[in-house]
N, C-alpha and C positions, 0 to 999 in steps of 0.2 A: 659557910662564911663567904662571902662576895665583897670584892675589891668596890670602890668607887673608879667610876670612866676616870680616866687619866690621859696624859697628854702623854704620844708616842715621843721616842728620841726626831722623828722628823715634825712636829709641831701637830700631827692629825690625832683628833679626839680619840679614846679607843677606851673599851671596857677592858675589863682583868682579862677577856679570852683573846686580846688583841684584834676583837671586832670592831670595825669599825658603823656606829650609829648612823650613817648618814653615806652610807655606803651609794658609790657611785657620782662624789660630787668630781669636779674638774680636778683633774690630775690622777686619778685613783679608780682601781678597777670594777668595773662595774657587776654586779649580779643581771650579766646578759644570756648563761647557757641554759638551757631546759634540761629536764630530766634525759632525753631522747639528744641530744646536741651530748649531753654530755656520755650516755652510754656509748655512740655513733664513736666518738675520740679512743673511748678505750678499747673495741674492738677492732678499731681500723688500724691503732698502733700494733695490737698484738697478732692478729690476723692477716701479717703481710705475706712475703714473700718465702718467708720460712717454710707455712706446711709446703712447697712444694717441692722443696728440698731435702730438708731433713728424715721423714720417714722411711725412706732407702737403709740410711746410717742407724737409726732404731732397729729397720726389720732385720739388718747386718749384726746388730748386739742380741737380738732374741733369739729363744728356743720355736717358738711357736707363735701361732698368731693368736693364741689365748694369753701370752704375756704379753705379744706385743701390743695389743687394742687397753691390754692391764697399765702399761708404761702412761698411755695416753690419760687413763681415766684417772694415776695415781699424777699425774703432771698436775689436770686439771686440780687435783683437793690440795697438793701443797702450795698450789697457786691462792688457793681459796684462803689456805692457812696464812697464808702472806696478806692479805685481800683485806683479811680480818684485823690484821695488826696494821695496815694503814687506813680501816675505816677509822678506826679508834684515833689516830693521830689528827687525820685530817677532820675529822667532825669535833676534837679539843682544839685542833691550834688549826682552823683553814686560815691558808693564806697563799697569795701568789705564787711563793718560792718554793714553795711543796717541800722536797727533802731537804735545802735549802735552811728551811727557817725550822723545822723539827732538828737538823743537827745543830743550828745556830742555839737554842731552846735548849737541848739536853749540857752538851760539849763547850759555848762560846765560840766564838768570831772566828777564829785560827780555825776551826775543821773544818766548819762552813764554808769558809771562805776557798779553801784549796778544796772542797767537792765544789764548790761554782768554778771553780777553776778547771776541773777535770771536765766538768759538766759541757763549759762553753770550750775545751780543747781537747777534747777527748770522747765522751761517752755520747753526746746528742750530735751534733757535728760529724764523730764519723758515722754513725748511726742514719744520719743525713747522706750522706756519702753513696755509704753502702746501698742502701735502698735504692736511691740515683744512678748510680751502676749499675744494677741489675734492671733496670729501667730501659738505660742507653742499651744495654747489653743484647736486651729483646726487641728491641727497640730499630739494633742495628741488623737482626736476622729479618726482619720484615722489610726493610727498605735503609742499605748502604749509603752512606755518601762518603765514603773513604777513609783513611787508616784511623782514622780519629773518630770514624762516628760514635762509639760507646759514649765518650768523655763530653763529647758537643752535644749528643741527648743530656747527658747527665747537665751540664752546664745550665743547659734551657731549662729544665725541671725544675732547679735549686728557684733560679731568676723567678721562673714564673710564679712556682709556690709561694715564696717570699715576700713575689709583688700582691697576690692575693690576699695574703694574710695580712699585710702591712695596708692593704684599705679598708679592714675592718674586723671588726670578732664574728659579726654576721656573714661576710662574706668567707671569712676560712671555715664556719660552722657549717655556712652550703654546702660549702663543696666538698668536705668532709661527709655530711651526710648523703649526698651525690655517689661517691666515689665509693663509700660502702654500701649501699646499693646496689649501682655496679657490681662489686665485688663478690656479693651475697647471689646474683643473678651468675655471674660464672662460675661461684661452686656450684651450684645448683646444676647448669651444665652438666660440670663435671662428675656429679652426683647420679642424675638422669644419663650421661653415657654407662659411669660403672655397674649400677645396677639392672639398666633396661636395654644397652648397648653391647654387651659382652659377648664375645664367640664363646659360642658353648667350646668346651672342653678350656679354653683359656689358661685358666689357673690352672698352676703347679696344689697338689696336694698343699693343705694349709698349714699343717705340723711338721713341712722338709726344716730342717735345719738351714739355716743360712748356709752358702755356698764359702767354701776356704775361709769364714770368719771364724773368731774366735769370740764367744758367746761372753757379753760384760754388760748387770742389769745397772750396774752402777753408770758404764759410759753412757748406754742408751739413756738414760733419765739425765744426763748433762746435756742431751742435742733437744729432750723434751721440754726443758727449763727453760731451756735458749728458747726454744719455739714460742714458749710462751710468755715469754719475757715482753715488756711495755704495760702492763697493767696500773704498774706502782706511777705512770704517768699521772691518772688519776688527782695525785696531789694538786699538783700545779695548777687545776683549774677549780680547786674547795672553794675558795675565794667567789669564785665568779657564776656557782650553780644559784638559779633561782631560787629555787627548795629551801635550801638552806642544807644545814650541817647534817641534817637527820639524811637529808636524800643524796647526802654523797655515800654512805652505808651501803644504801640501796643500790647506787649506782655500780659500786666495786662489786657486791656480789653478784648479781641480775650479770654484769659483764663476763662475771668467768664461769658463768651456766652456759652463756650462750657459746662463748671460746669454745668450751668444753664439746659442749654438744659438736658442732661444727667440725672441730678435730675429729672427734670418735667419728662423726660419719664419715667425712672424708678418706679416710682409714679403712674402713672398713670398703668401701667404693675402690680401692686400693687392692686390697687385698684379695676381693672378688676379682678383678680382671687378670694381674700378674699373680698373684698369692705370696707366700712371703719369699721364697726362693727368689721370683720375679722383681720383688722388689728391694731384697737387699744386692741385688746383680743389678740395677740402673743406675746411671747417673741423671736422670731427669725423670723419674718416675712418673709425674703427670703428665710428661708430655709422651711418653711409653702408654699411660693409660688412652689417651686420647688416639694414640695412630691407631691402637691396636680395634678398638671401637668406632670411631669415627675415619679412618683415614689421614692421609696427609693433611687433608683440608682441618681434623682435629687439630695437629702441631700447629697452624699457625692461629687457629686459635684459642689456644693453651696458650700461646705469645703475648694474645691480647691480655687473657683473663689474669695472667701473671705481672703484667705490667699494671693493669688497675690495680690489682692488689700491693704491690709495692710504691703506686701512684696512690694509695690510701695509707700507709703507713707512713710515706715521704712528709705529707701534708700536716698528717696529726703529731709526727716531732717535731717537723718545724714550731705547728702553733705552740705547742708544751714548751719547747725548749728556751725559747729569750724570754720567758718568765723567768725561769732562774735567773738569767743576767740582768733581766731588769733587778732581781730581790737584789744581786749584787751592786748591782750602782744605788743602789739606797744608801748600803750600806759602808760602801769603801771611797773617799774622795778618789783616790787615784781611775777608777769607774763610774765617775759620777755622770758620763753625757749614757751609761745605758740604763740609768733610772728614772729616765724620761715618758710619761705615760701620754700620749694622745688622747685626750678627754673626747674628738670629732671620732676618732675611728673606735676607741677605746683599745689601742695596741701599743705596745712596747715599742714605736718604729728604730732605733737607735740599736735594738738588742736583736729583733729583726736584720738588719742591714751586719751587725757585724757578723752573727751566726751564719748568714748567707755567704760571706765573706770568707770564716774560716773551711765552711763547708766546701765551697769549690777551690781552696787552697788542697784540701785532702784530697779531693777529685784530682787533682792536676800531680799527686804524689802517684796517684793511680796507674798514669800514665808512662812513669817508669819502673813500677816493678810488673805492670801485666800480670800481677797475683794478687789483682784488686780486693776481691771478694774475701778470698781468705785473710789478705793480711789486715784488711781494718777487723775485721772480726775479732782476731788476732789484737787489735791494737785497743779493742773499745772493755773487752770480757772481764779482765781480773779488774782493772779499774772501778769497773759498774758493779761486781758482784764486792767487794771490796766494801763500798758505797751502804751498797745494799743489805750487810751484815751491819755497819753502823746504825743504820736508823733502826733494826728490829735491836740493837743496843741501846737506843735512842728510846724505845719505848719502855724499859723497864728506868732508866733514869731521870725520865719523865714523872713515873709515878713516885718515884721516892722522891722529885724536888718537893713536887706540887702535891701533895695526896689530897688538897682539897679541892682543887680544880674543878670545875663544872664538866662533866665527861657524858654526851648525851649518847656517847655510844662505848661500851666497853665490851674489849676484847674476850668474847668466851673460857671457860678452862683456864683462864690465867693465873701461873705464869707457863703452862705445857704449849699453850698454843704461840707464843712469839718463844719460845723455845726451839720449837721445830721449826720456825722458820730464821731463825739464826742459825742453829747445824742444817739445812740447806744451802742457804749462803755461805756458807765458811767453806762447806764441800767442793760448792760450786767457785766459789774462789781458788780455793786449792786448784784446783782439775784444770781452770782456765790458764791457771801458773805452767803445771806438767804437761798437758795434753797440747799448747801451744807454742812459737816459736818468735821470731826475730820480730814479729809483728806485738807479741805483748812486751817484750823487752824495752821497745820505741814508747809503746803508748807509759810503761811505767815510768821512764828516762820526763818525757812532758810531765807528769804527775809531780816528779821530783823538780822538777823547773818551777813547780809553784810552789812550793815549801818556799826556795830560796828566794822568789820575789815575793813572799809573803813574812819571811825574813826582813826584807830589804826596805818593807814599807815604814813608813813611822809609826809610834805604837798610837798616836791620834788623829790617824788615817780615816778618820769619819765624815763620813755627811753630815754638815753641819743643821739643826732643826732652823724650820723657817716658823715663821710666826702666823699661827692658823686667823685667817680670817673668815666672816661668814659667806663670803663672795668668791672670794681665793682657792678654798678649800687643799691652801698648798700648806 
């Protein structure tokens, strides 16, 4: 049974699946990504800065390097498990606001509203941040300009990014595809040193036990989730894939084969040079892999390669991220100037401008604890994992609204497969609670600031609908 098209709460024509027929008039976002635009976004968010981090803290939780390459491969299918439960969302309900409007759809206005609120002051934002620091950070070992360089890298980043994005969906899609690229050319690098680069003898035996750790497969598989955390970005751009609903399916899976792939070899490039001894004893394990192969001249550029890569995950939350605020100024008067859509560039410029905003706000918190890196991690984790348990929530109260819904792609094995990706997140929420410090306390304290201005708002706190014309398309 199929609805008749209806007229949305803002005056735009829409069918039952809250498509819109005439997609792409003035004011409203366009179907501009390709299949390739769009898989480039979700590898470049998940493929930042992490693996070159986190594998240390893995190989420090494992027995061997036959669990630890096993951690990577089991990241990769819970990711998949995940992948699965938002191709399903996003090919029923695509839409700009991605988690956004799937919680607004399950829960009402009140949940949605405080995850846009976490979203635009907590979860993209510092996520923004972070990335950006670790940017300036490498940034600042290749050429100083004094006690502030970190933060003034990181400043110009935000700026630039922002200004990029805010000229078009085509020009952040370039550079996006540009930058991972790049990116895919310095693993490669770093692939080509570990395996055709290595001093014989190098590696430590591959089954030593990590040095003075104490072996936890649970901890390791929270720094692996992290690692591969940004997939579920995906959402935000359903809307805007050429293809349609069927090829955003394709898109989430096709991305975390390649994630995947990509992890396990680098890993294993890893393991051959240091072995796991080696590499649960580093604190910068790729750039340990690179001296030890290539020389000094390697570290500085491991600086380069790590800075593209967090200069491709920086870009692709920005574009993600003020879609949610724009979904939010649709829908709340007191937000109404971030639901402003640029029909010439086809961007959010308003949602742009203020996430840039709040972003080098966080930057400039950075500057006085000097425990940059840890603490927004620290500030963004329970919040996001939190989020993230709602919407695989969001899919089993979906089907019981709607069970007649047009679903051109459902979720395998249901209801075991968005099962296990609820007890993942719930875990993963937990662990972010225990395992962190003064840093998620703060980011909970903002969370809780939006309840009460959401409290605070009137209960007919709506964008008022305007009146559709053929020309207006408002």
């Amino acid at each position: 049974m199929h609805e008749k098209p209806r007229l949305s709460k803002h005056g735009n024509l829409q069918d039952a699946f809250g498509q819109k027929p005439e997609a792409g008039r003035s004011g409203e976002p366009k179907r501009a990504l390709s299949f390739t635009d769009a898989v480039a976004v979700i590898v470049g968010i998940v493929v930042g800065a992490g693996i070159f981090r986190t594998p240390s803290l893995v190989a420090a939780n494992t027995e061997s390097s036959t669990s630890f390459l096993l951690t990577w491969i089991l990241g990769g299918a819970v990711s998949l498990v995940g992948a699965l439960c938002y191709a399903e969302l996003t090919t029923t309900y695509p839409h700009t606001g991605g988690d956004y409007h799937f919680l607004k759809q399950a829960f009402g206005r009140r949940l949605s509203f405080l995850f846009a609120w976490a979203r635009m002051s907590v979860i993209q934002t510092g996520s923004i941040a972070l990335l950006c620091y670790i940017i300036g950070d490498y940034l600042a070992q290749i050429h100083s300009i004094g006690t502030y360089t970190s933060a003034l890298y990181a400043v110009l980043v935000v700026a630039a990014l922002t200004g990029i994005n805010i000229i078009g969906v085509r020009a952040g899609a370039a550079a996006q595809k540009l930058l991972v690229a790049l990116e895919v050319l310095g693993i490669l690098i770093i692939l080509v040193a570990g395996f055709f680069f290595a001093p014989a003898g190098s590696a430590p035996p591959a089954t030593d036990p990590a040095p003075e750790q104490g072996n936890s497969l649970g901890l390791a598989m929270v720094f692996v989730l992290l690692t591969f955390g940004g997939w579920n970005e995906a959402a935000y751009i359903s809307a805007e894939l050429k293809t349609g609903r069927r090829g955003m399916a394709k898109v989430l899976i096709l991305s975390i084969f390649i994630i995947t792939a990509i992890y396990v070899l680098i890993n294993v490039a890893y393991l051959h040079v240091l072995g796991l001894s080696g590499m649960a004893g580093s604190d910068a394990v790729a750039g340990d892999l690179m001296r030890l192969t290539l020389g000094e001249g390697g570290v500085v550029l491991i600086g380069l390669i790590v800075t593209v890569s967090a200069l491709t995950s920086a870009n692709a939350t920005i574009f993600t991220g003020a879609r949610t605020n724009y979904a939010l100024g649709r829908d709340f008067k007191v937000f109404e100037a971030l639901g402003k859509w640029n029909p010439q560039t086809s961007t959010p410029v308003t949602a742009f401008v203020v996430q840039g905003a709040i972003s080098l706000a966080l930057i400039g918190l950075g500057l006085f604890t000097r425990n940059g890196f840890e603490t927004i991690v620290e500030y963004t984790a329970p919040v996001f994992w939190f989020f993230l348990l709602m919407v695989g929530i969001a899919l089993f109260v979906l089907r019981r609204k709607n069970p007649l819904q047009q679903r051109p792609f459902r979720v395998p094995f249901y209801p075991v497969t968005p099962l296990i990706f609820c007890f993942t997140s719930a875990y993963l929420f937990y662990s972010s609670l225990v395992y962190t410090g003064l840093g998620a306390v703060v980011g909970v304290v903002v969370l809780l600031l939006g309840i009460l201005l959401l409290l605070a708002l009137p209960t007919n706190d709506k964008v008022q609908p305007t009146k559709t014309t053929p020309d207006s398309g408002t």
